[in-house]
N, C-alpha and C positions, 0 to 999 in steps of 0.2 A: 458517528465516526467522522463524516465528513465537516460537524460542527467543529470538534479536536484538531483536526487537519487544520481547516480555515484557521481557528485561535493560533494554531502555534506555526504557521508560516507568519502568519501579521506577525506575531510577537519577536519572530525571529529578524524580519526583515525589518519593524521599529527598531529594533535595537543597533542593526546595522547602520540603516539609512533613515535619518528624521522622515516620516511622513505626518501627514494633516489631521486634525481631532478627527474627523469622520473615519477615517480608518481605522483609527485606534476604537473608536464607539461600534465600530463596528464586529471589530475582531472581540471587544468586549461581547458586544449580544449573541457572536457566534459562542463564547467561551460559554453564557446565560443558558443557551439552546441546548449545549453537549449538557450542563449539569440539568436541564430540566428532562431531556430524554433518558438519559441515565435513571432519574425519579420516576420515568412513568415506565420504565420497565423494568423497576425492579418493585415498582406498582402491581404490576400486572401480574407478576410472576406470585406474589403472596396474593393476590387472591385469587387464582389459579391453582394456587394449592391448598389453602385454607377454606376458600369461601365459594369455590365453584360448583355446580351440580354434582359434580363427581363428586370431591371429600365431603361433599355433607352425606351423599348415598353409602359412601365408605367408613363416617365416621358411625351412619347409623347400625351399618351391619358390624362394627367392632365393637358398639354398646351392645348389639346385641349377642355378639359374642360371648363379650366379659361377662354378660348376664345372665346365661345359659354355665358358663363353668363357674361363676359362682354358685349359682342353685346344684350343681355337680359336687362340689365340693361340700357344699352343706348337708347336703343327699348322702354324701361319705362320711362325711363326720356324725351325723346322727345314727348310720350304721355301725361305724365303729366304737360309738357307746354303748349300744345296746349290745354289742358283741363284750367290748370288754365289763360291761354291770353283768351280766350273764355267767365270765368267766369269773366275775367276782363271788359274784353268789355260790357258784361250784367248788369255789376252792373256800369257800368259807365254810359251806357247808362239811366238805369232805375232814377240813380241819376240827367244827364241831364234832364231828363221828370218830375219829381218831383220837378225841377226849376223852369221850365215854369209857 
């Protein structure tokens, strides 16, 4: 914040009152400093959330998550096969018998 500051007082005060190349190089490398600290904390901030201890421990307990309600649903779904071949067979049957 204080690089931003520095940049825009020089920039403001060059435009009023002519000052000397070094000051302008300099309110330049302040201006270089705000956009390089900006980069390294929004550096920090994605891998902090991506690639820190924590989200990879979080990302392994949501794989294993998903992985547990998948084999759940698949667990359900092979029951409710067997449930409906079951009601199939009964009602086919009972239709064969209703033929006779």
């Amino acid at each position: 914040m204080s690089y931003l500051l520095t940049f825009l007082v020089g920039f403001l005060f060059g435009k009023i009152y002519p000052l000397p190349l070094w000051f302008g190089l300099l309110c330049f490398l302040a201006f270089v400093g705000c956009v390089v600290s900006l980069f390294v904390r929004f550096a920090r901030a994605i891998y902090e959330e991506f690639f820190s201890e924590e989200a990879r421990e979080e990302a392994k307990m949501d794989k294993q998550q998903r992985k547990k309600e998948w084999e759940d649903d698949r667990e359900y779904r092979e029951e409710r096969k067997k449930r409906e071949k079951i009601e199939r067979d009964k009602m086919i049957t009972e239709f064969s018998r209703s033929q006779r």
